[in-house]
ZADREN-208732 format. One record per residue (C-alpha): residue number from 1; x, y, z. Coordinates in Angstrom, 2 decimals, decimal comma, padded with zeros to 5 digits. Each point is the difference from the previous one (the first is absolute). Example, Ala and Ser with C-alpha at 12.3 -4.5 7.8 and 13.67 -1.06 7.14 Angstrom:
<nodes>
NODE|seq|X|Y|Z
NODE|1|012,30|-004,50|007,80
NODE|2|001,37|003,44|-000,66
</nodes>
This chain:
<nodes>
NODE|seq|X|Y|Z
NODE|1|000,00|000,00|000,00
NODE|2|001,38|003,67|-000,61
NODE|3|-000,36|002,95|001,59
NODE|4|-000,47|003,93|-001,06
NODE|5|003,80|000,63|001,05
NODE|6|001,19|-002,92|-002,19
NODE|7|000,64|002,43|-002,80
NODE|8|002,23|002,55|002,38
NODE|9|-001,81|003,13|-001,53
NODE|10|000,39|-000,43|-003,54
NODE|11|-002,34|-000,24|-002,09
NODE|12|-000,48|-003,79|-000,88
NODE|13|001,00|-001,59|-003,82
NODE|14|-002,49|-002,80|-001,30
NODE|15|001,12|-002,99|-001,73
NODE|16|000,90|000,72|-003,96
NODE|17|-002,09|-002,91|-002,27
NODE|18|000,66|-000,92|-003,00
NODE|19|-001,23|-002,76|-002,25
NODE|20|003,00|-001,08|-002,46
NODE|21|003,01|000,91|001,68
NODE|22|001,95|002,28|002,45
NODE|23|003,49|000,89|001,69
NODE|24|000,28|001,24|003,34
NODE|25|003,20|002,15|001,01
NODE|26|001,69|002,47|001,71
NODE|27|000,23|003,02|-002,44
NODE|28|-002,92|000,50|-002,41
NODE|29|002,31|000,68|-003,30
NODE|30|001,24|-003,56|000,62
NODE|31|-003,53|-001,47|000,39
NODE|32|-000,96|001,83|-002,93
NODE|33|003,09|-001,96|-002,03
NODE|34|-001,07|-003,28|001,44
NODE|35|-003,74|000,59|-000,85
NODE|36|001,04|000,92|-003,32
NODE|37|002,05|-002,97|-000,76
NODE|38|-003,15|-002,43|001,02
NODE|39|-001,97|002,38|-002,94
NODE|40|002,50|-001,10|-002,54
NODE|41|-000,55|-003,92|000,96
NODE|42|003,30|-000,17|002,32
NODE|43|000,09|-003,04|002,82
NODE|44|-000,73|001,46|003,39
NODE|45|003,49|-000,76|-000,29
NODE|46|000,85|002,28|-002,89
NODE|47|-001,52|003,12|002,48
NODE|48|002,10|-000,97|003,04
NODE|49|003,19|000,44|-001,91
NODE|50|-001,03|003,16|-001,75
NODE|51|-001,15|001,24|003,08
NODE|52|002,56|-000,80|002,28
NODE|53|002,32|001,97|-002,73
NODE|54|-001,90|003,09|000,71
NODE|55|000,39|-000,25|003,56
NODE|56|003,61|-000,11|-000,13
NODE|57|-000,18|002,92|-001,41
NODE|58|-002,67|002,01|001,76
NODE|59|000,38|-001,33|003,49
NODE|60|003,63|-000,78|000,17
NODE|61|001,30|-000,07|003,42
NODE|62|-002,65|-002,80|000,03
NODE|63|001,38|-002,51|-002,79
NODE|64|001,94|-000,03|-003,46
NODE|65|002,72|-001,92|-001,87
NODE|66|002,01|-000,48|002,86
NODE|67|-002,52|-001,84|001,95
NODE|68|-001,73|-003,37|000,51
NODE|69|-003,70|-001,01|-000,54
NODE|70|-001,60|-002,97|001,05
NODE|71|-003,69|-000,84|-001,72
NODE|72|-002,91|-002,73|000,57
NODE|73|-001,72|-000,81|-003,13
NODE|74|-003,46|-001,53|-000,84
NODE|75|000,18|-002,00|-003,25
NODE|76|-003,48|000,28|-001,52
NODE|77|000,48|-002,79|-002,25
NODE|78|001,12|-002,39|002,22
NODE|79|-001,28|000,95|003,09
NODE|80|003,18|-000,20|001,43
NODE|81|001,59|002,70|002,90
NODE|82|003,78|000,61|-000,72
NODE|83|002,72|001,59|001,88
NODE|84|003,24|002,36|-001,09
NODE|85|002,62|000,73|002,07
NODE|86|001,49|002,44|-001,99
NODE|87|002,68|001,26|002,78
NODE|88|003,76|000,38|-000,15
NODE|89|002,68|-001,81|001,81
NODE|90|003,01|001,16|001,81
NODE|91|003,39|000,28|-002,12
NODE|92|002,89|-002,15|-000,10
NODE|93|001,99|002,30|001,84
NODE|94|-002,57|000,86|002,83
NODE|95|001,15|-002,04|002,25
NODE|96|000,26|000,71|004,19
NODE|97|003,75|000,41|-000,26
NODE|98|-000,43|002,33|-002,53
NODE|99|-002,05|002,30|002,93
NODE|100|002,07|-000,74|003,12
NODE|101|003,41|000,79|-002,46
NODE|102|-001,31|003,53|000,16
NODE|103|-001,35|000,17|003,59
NODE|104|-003,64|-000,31|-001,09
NODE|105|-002,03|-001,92|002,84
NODE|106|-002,89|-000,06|-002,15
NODE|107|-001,34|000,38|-003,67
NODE|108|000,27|004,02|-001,08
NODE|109|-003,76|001,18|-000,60
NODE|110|000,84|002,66|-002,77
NODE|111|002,76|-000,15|-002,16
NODE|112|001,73|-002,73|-002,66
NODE|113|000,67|-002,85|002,72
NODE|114|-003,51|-000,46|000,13
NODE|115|-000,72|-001,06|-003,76
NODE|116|-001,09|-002,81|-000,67
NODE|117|-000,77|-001,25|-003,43
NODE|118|-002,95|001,67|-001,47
NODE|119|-002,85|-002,60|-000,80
NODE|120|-002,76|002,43|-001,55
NODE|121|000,94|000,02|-004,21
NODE|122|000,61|-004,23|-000,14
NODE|123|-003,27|-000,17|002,11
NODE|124|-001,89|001,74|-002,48
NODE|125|002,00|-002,07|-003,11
NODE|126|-001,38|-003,24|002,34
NODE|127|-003,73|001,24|000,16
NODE|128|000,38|000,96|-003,02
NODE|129|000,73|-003,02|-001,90
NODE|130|-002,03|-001,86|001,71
NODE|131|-003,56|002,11|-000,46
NODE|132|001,03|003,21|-002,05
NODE|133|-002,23|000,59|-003,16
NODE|134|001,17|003,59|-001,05
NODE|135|003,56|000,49|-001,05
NODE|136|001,69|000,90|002,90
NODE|137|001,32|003,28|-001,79
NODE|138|-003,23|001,27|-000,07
NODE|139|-000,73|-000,78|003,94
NODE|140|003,00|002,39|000,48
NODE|141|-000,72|002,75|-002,41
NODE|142|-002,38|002,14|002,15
NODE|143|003,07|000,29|002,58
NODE|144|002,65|000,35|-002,28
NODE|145|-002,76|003,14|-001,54
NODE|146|-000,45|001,64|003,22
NODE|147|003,45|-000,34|001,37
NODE|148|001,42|001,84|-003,25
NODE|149|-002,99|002,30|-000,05
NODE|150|-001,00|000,32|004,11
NODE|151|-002,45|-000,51|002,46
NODE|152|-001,55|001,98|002,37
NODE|153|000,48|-000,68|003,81
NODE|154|-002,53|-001,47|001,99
NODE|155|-000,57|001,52|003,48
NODE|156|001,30|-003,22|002,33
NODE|157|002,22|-000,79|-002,18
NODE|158|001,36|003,78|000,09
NODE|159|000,16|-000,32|003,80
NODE|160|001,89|-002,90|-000,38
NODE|161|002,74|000,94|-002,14
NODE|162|000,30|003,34|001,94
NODE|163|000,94|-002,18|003,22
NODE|164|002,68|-001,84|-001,84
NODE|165|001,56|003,32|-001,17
NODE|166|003,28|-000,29|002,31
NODE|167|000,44|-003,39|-001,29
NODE|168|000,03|001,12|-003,34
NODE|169|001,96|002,49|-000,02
NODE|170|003,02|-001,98|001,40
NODE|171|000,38|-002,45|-003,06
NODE|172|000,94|001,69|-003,40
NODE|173|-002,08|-001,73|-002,08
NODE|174|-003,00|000,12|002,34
NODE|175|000,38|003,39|-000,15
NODE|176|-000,15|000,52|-003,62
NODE|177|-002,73|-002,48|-000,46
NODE|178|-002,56|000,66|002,62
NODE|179|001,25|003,63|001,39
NODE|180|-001,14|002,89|-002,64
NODE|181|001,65|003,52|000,85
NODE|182|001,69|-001,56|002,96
NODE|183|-003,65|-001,30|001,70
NODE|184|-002,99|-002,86|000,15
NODE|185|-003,11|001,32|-002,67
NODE|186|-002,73|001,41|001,74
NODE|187|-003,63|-001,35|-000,40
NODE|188|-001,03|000,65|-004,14
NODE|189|003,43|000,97|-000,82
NODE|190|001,02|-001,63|-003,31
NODE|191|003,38|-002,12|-000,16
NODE|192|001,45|-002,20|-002,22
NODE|193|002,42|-002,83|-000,23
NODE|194|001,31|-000,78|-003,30
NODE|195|003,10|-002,06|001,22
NODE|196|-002,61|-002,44|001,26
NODE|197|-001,63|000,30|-003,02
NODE|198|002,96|-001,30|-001,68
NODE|199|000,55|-003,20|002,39
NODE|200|-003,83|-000,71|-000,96
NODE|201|001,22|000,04|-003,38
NODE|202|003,32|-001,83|000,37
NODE|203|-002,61|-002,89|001,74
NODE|204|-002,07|000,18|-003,44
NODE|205|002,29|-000,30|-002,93
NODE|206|002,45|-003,12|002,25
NODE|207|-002,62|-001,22|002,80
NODE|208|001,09|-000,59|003,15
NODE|209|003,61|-000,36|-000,53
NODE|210|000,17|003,23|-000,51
NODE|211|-000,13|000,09|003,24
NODE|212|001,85|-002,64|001,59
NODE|213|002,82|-000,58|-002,78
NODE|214|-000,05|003,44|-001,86
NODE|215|000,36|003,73|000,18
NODE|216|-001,94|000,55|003,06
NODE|217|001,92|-003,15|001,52
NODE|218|003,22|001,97|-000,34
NODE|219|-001,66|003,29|001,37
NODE|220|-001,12|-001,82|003,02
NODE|221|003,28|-001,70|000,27
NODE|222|001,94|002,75|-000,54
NODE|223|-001,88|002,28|002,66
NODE|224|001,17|-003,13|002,79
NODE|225|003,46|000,26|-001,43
NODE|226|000,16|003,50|000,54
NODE|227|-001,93|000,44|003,47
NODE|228|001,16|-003,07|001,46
NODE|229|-003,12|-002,32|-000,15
NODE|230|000,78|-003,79|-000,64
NODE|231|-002,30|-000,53|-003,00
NODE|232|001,24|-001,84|-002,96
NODE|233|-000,47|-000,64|-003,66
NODE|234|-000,20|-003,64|000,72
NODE|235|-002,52|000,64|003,43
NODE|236|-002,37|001,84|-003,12
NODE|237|000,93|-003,07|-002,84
NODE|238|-001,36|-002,87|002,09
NODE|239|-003,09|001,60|001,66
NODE|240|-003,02|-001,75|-000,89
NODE|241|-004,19|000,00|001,52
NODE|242|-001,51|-002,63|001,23
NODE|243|-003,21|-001,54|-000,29
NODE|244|-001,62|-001,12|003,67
NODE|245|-002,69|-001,66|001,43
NODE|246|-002,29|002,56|001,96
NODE|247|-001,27|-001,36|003,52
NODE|248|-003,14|000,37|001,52
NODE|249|-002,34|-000,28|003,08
NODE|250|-003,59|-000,32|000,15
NODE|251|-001,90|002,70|001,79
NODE|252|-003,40|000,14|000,44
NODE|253|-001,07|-001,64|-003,10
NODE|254|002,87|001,57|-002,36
NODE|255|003,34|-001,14|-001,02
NODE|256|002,64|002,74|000,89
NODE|257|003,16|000,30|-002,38
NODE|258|003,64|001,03|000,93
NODE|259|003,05|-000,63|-001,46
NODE|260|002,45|-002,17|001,77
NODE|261|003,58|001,43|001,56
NODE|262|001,89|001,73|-000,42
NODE|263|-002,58|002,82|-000,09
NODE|264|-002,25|-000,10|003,86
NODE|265|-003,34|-001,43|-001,83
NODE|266|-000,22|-002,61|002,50
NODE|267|-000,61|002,12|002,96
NODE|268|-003,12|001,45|-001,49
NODE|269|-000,72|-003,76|-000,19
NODE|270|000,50|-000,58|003,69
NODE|271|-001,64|003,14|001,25
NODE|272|-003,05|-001,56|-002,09
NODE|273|000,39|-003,44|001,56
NODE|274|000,06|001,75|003,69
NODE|275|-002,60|002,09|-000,57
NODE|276|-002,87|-002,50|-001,67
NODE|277|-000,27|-001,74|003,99
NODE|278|-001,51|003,15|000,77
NODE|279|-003,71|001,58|-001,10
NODE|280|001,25|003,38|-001,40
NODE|281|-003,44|000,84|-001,81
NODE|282|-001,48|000,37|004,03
NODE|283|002,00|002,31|000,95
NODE|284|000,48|003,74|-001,16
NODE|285|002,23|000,91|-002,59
NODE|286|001,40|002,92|001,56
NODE|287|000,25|-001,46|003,62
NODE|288|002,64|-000,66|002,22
NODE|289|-000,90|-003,71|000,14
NODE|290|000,56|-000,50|-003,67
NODE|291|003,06|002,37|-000,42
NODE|292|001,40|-002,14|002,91
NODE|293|-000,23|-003,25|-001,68
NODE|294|001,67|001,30|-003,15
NODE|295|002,90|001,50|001,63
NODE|296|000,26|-003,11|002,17
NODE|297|-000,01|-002,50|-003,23
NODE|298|002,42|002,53|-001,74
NODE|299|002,67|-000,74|002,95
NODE|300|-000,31|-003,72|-000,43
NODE|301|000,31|000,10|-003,52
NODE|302|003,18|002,41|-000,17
NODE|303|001,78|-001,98|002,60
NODE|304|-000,41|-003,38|-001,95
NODE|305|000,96|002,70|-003,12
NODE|306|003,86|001,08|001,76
NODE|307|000,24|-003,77|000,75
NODE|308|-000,69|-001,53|-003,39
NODE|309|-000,75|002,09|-003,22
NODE|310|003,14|000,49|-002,20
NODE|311|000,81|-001,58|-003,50
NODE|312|-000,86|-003,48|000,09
NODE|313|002,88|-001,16|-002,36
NODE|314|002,20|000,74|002,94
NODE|315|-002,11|-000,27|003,25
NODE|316|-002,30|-002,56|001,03
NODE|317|-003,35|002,06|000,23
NODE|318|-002,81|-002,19|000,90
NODE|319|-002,56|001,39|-001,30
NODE|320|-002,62|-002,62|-000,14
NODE|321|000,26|-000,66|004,05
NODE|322|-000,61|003,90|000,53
NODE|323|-002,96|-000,03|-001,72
NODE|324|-001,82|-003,05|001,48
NODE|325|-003,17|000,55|002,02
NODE|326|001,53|-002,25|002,56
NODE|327|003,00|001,95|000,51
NODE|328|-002,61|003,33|000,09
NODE|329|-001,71|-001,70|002,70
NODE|330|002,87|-000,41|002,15
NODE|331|001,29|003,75|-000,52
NODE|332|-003,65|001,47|000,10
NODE|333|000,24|-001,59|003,93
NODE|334|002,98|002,92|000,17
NODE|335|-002,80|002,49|-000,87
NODE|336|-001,69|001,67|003,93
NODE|337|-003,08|002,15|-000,69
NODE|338|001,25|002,28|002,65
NODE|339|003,69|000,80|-000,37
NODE|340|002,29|000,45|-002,55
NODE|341|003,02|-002,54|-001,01
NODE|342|003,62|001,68|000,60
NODE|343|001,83|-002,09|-003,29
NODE|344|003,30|001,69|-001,10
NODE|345|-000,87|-000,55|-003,65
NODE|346|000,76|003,00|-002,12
NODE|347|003,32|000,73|-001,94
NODE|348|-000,32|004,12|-000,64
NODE|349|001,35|-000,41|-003,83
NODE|350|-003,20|-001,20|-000,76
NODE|351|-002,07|002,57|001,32
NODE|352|-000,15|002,28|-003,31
NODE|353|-000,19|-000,17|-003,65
NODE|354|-001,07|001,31|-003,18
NODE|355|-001,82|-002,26|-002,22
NODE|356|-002,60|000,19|-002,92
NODE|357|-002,64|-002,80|-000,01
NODE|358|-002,48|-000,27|-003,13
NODE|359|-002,29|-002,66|-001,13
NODE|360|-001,62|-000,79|-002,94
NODE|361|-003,50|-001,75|-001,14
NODE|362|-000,34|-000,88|-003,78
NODE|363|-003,13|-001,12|-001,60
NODE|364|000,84|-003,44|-000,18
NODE|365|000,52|000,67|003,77
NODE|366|003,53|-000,60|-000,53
NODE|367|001,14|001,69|003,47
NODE|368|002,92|001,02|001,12
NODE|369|001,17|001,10|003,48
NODE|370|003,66|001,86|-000,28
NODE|371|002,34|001,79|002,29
NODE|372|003,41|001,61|-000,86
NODE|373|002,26|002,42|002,16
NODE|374|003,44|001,43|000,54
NODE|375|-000,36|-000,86|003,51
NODE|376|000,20|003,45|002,13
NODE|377|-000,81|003,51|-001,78
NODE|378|002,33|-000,02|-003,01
NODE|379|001,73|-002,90|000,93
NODE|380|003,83|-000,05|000,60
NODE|381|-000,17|003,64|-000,92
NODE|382|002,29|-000,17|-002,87
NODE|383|-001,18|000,28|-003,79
NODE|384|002,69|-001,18|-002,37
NODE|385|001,35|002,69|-002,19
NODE|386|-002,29|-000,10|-003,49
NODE|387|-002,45|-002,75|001,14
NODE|388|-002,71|002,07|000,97
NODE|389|-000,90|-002,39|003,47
NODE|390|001,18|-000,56|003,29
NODE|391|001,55|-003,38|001,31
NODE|392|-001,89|-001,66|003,02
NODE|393|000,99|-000,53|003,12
NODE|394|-000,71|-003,39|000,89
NODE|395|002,98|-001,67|000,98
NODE|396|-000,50|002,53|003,71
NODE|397|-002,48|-003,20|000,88
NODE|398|002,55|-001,84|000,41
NODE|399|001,67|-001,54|003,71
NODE|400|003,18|-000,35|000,33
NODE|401|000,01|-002,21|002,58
NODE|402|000,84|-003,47|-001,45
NODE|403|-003,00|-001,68|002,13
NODE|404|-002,53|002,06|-001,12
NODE|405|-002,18|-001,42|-002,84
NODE|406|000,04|003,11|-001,82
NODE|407|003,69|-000,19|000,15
NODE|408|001,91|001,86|-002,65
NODE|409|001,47|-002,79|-003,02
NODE|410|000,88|000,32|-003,32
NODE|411|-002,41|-000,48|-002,40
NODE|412|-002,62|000,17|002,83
NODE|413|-003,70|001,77|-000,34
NODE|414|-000,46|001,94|002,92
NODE|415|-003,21|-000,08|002,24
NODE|416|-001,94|002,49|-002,13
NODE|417|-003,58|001,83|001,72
NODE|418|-001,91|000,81|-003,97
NODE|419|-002,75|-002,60|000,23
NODE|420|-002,71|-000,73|-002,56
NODE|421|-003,42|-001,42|000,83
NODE|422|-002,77|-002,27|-001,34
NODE|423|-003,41|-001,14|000,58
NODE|424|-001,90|-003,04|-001,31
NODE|425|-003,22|-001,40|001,12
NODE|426|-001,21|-003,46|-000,89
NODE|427|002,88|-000,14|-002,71
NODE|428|-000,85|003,21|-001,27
NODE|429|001,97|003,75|-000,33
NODE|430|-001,63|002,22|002,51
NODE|431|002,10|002,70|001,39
NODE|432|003,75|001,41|-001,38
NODE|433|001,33|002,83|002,42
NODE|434|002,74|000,87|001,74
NODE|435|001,52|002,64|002,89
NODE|436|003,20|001,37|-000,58
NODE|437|002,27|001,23|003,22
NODE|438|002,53|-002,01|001,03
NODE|439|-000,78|-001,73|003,52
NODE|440|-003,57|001,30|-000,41
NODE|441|-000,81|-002,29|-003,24
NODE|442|-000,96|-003,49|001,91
NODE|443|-001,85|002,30|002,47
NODE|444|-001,76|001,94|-002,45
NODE|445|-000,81|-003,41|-001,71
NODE|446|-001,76|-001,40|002,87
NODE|447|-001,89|003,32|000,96
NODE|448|-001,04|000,39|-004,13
NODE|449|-001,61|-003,81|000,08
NODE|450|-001,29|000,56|003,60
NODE|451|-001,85|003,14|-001,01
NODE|452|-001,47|-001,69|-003,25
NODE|453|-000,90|-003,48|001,43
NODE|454|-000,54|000,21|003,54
NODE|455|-001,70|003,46|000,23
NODE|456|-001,60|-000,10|-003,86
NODE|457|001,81|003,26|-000,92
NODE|458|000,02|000,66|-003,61
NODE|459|003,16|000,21|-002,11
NODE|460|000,59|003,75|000,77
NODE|461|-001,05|000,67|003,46
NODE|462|002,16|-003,51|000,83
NODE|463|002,90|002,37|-001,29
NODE|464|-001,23|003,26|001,64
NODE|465|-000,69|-000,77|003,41
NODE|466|002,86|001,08|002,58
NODE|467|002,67|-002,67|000,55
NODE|468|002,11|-000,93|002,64
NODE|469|003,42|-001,23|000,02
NODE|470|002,51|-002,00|002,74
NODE|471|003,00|001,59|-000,38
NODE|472|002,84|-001,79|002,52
NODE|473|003,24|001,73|002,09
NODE|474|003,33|-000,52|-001,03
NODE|475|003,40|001,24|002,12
NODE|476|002,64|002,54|-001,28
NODE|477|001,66|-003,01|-002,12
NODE|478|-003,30|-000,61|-001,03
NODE|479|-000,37|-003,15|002,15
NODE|480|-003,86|-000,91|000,32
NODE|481|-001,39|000,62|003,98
NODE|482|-003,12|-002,17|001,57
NODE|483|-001,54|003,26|001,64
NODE|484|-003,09|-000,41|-002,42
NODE|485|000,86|002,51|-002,81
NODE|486|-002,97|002,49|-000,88
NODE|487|-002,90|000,02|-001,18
NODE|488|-000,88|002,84|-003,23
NODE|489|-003,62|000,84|-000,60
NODE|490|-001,09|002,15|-003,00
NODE|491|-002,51|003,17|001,59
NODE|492|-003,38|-001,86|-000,01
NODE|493|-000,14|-001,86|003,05
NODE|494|-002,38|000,35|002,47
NODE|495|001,75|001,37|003,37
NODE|496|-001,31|-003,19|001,65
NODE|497|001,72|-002,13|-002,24
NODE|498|003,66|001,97|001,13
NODE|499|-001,06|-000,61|003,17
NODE|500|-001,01|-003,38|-000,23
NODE|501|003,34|-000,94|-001,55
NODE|502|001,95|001,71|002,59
NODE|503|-001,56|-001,85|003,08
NODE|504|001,05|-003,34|-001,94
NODE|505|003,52|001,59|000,00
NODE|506|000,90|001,41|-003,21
NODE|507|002,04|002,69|-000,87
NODE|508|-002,61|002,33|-002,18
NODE|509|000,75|002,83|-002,47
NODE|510|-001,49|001,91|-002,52
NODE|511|001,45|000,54|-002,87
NODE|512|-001,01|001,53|-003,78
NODE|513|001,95|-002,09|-001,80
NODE|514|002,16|-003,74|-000,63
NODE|515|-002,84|-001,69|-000,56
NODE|516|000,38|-001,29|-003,66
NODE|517|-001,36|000,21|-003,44
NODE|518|-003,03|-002,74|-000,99
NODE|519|-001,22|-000,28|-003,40
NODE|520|-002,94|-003,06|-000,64
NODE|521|-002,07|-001,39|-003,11
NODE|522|-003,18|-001,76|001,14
NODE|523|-000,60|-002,90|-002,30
NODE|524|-004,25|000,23|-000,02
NODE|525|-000,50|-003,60|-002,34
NODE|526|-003,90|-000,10|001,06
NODE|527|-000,48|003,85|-001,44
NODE|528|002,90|-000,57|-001,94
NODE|529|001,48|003,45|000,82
NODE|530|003,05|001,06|001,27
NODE|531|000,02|002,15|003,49
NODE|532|003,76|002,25|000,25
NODE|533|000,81|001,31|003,74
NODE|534|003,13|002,39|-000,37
NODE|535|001,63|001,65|002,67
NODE|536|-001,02|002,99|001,80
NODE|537|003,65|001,49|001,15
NODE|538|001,50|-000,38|-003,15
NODE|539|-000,08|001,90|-003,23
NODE|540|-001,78|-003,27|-001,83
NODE|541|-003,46|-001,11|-001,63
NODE|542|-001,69|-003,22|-001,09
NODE|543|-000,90|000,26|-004,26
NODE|544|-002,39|-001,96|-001,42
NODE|545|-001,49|-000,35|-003,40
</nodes>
């Protein structure tokens, strides 16, 4: 059930429906690409790439080139579900030795030390060839047109790359790529980016070796050569995507999809295994007595996540024991309706990040579900000179302890947060959505499927209503602590419900923002419409046609 503060003030969106086909994103010039692409017979597929291009350009501190993208896929014709991991690995030369040589007790956050090999460009050759129906030339066009003729800034996205401004301005090709008269663009100001236009068209006329084996390979390697990263042309040569099996619980009567490690998936899994014992539809959506099963389930989860999740071809994750209603049953035990668990489970890299989610419907009802990020805002922070995007930052994930799962290894994925999601009912595609932000994504998971299943919210006020988020303590050396962490609640709340919280312990604040970015398609095979939810806090819209 909802309440009049569930919309904080503003004034509430209503699903977008559509009957043929529809994209979902967080910057309407990129839906408008995606939407566009269906119109001219393009796979769901097709519209993902083409409007993931776009984003890279107009949104990107959030993803580009130098990033990784993972995607869930619904196969129309086969009625199959399919899983990319289209993520990067750590180079040859990344090794532990290669930190504690130069007094480095941990993974730099910004900076060339903390490339890893950029996954995006072969994911989208992998999709591509698998599903793609329009030349993939085409699918990049409308971002190679706008970079070499500009864009107008959207207003989040403004506010975003004004906060990375210092950042910018310390790398010299940052600065000349995303810096124009020395500073960020304002909201509506019109920018350009026509050495990204020329990558695009590098990836066009060669493919993806372009990329990995060509011109842009030497840029990228060159840049590490000459700032001291550890990147090489071979890390780039052998890079490859790989196809995955997504895993899923059963809640309520629906068939939730995640993608296995090394992205966190699973503990949206296990938050939904913990919280099906209890009968969420009684209670109030907005009370203290929900909130403080969420946050409760969200503790088990992440400490089970610090313990296990990493890349499976060198850790032993077991995944299919985490996810077992037998193993939620002995954990949901853990769970007091009165007080709050003290679980040192958060590591304090993971708390932020900048990440575009988008997912596409076709009128086959070909779906896709796809995620893709440069990790924190503009990644590492450095731009090679005349490529026209800036390198991620995902090797910071990375321990350096030698016990840790995550532990730093060449050729190793690190534990990445992007996340795709999936819904199926009886066999069937239901629901495609994601919520981007970093530590926030399994949490915002759970609270978008709670708000559409157990209190019958649609597809936009599921998105709308105020969110809350666990967020845990860490030490100076960024050491996790057991005194609870705190608890972040979007304005909305009814005073009772801070109060409530508080007498069961927790540590309340509230905050405006760090509460992440959803996007949703509704699948609607009785009316045979589609139903698009699109986030409220970003820039973003769900098109239809």
């Amino acid at each position: 059930m909802t309440t009049p503060d569930d919309h904080q003030g503003r004034t509430p969106r209503v699903p977008v429906v559509a009957k043929r086909g529809m994209v979902a994103t967080s910057e309407p010039l990129a839906a408008q690409v995606g939407v566009e692409t269906l119109r001219r017979g393009g796979h769901a597929v097709d519209a993902a790439i083409a409007t993931n291009a776009m984003l890279g350009l107009v949104e990107p501190m959030s993803c580009g080139l130098g990033g990784d993208l993972f995607a869930i896929v619904w196969d129309a014709s086969t009625q199959e579900l399919l899983g990319l991991n289209g993520s990067g690995r750590a180079p040859a030369a990344m090794t532990r030795e290669a930190f504690s040589s130069r007094g480095l007790g941990r993974v730099p956050e910004r900076g060339p030390l903390s490339w890893t090999v950029p996954g995006c460009v072969d994911g989208w050759f992998a999709l591509h060839e698998r599903f793609g129906r329009l030349p993939l030339d085409e699918l990049l066009e409308p971002a190679i047109s706008l970079a070499t003729d500009g864009f107008p800034v959207a207003p989040v996205i403004s506010r975003m790359w004004t906060a990375a401004g210092d950042l910018l301005a310390r790398d010299p090709g940052a600065s000349q790529t995303f810096l124009f008269g020395g500073r960020p663009p304002t909201t509506g100001d019109h920018v350009r980016n026509p050495e990204l236009a020329a990558s695009l068209r590098m990836i066009c006329a060669e493919g993806r070796n372009a990329f990995y084996e060509g011109l842009i390979a030497e840029r990228i390697v060159a840049c590490a050569r000459a700032t001291g990263g550890l990147l090489g042309p071979g890390d780039l040569a052998c890079h490859t995507s790989t196809w995955v099996d997504p895993i899923s619980v059963d809640y309520r009567g629906y068939t939730v999809w995640e993608l296995p490690p090394n992205t966190q998936g699973v503990a949206a899994l296990q938050m939904l295994r913990l919280l099906e014992g209890f009968d969420l539809g009684r209670m109030e959506r907005t009370s203290a007595e929900h909130l403080h099963l969420l946050i409760e389930a969200k503790k088990l989860a992440y400490e089970d996540r610090a313990r296990y999740y990493a890349d499976p071809a060198f850790a032993d994750v077991p995944i299919d024991a985490l996810i077992t209603p037998a193993y939620a049953d002995r954990r949901r035990r853990l769970i007091s309706s009165t007080a709050r668990q003290c679980i040192p489970v958060e590591d304090p890299r993971l708390s932020a990040g900048d990440t575009v989610y988008l997912t596409v419907v076709d009128e086959a009802r070909n779906a896709v579900s796809f995620i893709q990020s440069i990790y924190q805002s503009f990644g590492s922070g450095v731009v090679p000179p005349e490529t026209g995007f800036a390198m991620q930052n995902r090797g910071s994930l990375f321990h350096l302890a030698p016990d840790h799962p995550n532990a730093l290894e060449p050729g190793k994925r690190p534990f990445h947060t992007i996340i795709p999601a999936f819904v199926t009912r009886a066999g069937e595609p239901v629901f495609c959505f994601g919520v981007m932000g970093g530590d926030m994504q399994p949490q915002g998971h759970v609270q978008i499927l709670v708000n559409r299943i157990d209190f019958g919210m649609d597809v936009q006020a599921a998105g709308d209503a105020p969110r809350v988020r666990h967020v845990g303590s860490s030490t100076p050396t960024g050491e996790p602590m057991d005194d609870g962490g705190t608890v972040w609640l979007e304005p909305g709340f009814p005073e009772e419900t801070i109060d409530g919280l508080r007498a069961k312990g927790h540590r309340v604040e509230i905050r405006s923002s760090g509460f992440g970015g959803y996007q949703g398609i509704w699948i609607d095979s009785k009316a045979k419409t589609l139903r698009g939810g699109s986030e409220p806090r970003k820039d973003g819209c769900a098109i239809g046609y």
